[in-house]
C-alpha positions in Angstrom: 15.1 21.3 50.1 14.1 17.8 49.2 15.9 14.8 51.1 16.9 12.2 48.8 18.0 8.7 49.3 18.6 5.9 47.4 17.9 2.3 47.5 20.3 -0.3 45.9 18.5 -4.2 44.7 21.3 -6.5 45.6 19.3 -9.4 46.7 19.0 -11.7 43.6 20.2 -15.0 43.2 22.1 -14.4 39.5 21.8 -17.8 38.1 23.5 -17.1 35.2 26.9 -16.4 36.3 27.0 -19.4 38.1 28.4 -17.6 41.7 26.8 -20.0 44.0 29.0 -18.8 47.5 28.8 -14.8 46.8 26.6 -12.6 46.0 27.3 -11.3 41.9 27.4 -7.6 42.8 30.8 -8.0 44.8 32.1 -9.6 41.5 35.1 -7.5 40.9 34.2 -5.2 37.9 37.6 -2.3 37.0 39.0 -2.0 40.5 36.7 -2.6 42.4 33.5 -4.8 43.1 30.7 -3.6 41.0 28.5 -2.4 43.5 31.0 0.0 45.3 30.6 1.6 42.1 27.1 2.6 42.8 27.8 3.1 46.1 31.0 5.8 45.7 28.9 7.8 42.8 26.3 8.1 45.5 28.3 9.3 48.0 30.2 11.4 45.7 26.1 12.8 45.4 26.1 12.9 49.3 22.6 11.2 48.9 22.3 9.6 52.7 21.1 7.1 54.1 21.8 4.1 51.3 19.8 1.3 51.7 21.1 -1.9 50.5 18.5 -4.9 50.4 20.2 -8.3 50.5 19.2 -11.7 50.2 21.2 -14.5 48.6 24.9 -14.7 49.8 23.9 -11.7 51.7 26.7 -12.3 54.1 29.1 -11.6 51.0 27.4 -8.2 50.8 27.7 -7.3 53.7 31.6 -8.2 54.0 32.2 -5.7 51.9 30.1 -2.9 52.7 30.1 -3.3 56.0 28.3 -0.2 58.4 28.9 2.3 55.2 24.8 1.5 54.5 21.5 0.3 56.0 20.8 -3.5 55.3 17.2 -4.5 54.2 16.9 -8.1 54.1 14.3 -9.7 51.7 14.3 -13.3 53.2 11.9 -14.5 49.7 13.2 -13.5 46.2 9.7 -12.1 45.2 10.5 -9.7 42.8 11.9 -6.3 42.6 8.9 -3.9 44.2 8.7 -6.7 46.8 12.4 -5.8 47.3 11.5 -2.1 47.4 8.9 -2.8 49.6 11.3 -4.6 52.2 13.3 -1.2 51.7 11.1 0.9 52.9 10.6 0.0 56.3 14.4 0.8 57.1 13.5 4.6 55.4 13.3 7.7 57.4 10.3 9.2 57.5 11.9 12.7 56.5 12.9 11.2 53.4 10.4 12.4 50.9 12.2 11.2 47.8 14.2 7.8 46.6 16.3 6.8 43.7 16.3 2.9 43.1 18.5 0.8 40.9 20.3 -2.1 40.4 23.9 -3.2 42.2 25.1 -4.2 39.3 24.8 -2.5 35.7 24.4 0.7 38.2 28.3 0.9 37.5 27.7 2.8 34.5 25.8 5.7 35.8 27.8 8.6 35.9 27.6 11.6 38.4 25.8 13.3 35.4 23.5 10.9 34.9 21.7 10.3 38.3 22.4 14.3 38.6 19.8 14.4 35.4 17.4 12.1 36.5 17.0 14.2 39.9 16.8 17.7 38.5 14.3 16.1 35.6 12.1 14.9 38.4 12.7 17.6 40.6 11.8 20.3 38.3 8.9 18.1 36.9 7.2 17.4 40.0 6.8 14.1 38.5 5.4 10.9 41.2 8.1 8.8 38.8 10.6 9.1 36.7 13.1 6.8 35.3 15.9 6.5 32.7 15.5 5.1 29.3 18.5 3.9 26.9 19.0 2.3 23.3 20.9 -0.3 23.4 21.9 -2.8 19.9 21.2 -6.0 21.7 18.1 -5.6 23.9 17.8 -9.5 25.5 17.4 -10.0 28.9 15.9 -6.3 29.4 12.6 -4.6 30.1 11.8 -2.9 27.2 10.3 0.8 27.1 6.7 0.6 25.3 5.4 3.9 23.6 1.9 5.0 22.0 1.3 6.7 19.1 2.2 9.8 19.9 5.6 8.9 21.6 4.6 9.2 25.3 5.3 6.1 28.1 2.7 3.5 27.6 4.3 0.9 30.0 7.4 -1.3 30.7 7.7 -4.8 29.8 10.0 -7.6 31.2 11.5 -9.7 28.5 9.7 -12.9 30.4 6.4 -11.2 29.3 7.2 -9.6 26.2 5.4 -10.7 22.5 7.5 -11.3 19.7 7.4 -7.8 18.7 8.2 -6.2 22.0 11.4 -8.0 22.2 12.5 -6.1 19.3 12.3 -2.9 20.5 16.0 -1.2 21.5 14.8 1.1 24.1 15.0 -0.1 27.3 14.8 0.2 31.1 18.1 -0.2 32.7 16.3 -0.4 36.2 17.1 3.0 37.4 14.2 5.0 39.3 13.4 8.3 41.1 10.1 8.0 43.2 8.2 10.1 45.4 8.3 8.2 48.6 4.7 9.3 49.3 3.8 7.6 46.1 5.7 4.3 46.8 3.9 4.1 50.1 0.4 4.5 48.1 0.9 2.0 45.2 3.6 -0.4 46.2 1.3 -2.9 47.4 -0.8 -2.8 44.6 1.4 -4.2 42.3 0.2 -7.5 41.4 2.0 -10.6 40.9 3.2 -11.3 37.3 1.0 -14.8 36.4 4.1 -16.0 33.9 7.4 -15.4 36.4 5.6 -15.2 39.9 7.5 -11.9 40.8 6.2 -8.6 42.0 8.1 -5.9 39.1 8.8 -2.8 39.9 7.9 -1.6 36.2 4.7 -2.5 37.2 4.3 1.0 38.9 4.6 2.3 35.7 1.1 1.5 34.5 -0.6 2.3 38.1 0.8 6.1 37.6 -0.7 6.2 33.9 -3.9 4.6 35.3 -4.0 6.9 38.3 -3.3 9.7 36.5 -0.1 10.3 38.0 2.7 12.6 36.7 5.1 10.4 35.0 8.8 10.9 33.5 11.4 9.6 31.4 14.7 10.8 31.1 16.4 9.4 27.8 20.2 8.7 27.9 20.4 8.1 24.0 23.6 5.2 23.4 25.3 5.8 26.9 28.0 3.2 27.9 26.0 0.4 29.7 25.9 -3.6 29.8 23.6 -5.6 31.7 25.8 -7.7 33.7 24.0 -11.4 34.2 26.9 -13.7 32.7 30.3 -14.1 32.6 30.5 -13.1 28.7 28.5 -10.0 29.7 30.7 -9.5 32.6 33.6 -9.2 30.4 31.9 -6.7 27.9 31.3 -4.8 31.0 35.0 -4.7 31.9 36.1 -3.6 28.0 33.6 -0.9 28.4 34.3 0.1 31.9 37.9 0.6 30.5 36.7 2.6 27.4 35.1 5.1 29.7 38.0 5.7 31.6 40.3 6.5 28.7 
């Protein structure tokens, strides 16, 4: 029996909604802040231990969660597999397989979901596998590149996307299963994006197709999901949150 745990990004600054004393994933979002979202379909999952990596406003954070997870602390916002990286170190070493995503948008993934992306990765013996959606309005998001013959040729971040990257609809929405054995062999090879200065964790994505590695995508078609990096998107987010519960 594998043992699974998961490890929730929480740690960036989020600029854009303009919350300078808390951290934006203890933003109310429904009835709750958003990340206790992520953090009750987990449990409802019983995947144990939950790592949580903080940074700015961490202190907000960890109001809220309190000893209901394991705090990582990534003291320089260096990107998201430097995030991972910091992670890692508070990991058991019986753990032999981690999901990774956002503390955010991660409100929208529903029991089925993350059930999915397991059994997919699971079943495929896959090093990596992540979830791909379509969404209408793709800005802001890393976008899913294909070859020819449909299969995963890479991630982009919108910061390093051409002109016709940033029109493609399929996107990443930052939610990962990963062999912990593999993490601990490529994670510090990723190398540092020369346009933004950050570590990405997408970057992975091209050392498994270089290495060879066994790679998968689990497609969630239209699913109900919003990035949440502004207030506007915030309150999309709520109308859809309350869409899914009707």
């Amino acid at each position: 029996m594998k043992k699974i745990a998961a490890i929730i990004l929480a740690a960036g600054k989020g600029k854009r909604m303009s919350s300078r004393k808390i951290n934006k994933v203890v933003i109310s979002l429904g009835n709750k802040q958003m990340i206790l979202h992520a953090i009750d379909r987990l449990k409802e999952l019983f995947i144990t231990p939950i790592i949580v990596v903080v940074g700015f406003a961490k202190e907000s954070v960890i109001k809220v969660l309190k000893d209901s997870v394991v705090f990582a602390h990534q003291s320089k916002r260096l990107g998201t597999a430097h995030a991972v990286l910091c992670a890692l170190k508070k990991l058991p070493k019986d753990i032999d397989t981690v999901l990774v995503f956002n503390g955010d948008d991660s409100a929208f993934y529903t029991k089925d979901i993350i059930q999915n992306l397991i059994r997919s990765h699971l079943e495929k013996n896959t090093a990596l596998s992540f979830l791909t959606i379509t969404v209408d309005n793709p800005t802001g998001l890393g976008r899913v590149i294909r070859d020819s013959n449909d299969r995963i040729a890479g991630i982009v971040e919108e910061k390093d996307a051409t002109s016709n990257e940033k029109k493609i609809k399929e996107i990443n929405p930052a939610c990962y299963i990963f062999k912990v054995s593999f993490l601990r062999q490529y994670l510090k090879k990723v190398k540092k994006s020369p346009i933004s200065g950050e570590y990405y964790l997408t970057s992975l994505i091209d050392i498994a197709i270089k290495n060879k590695e066994r790679l998968g995508a689990v497609t969630g078609g239209k699913i109900l999901w919003r990035g949440i990096n502004t207030p506007q998107e915030l309150e999309e987010a709520e109308k859809l949150l309350c869409a899914s519960d009707n």
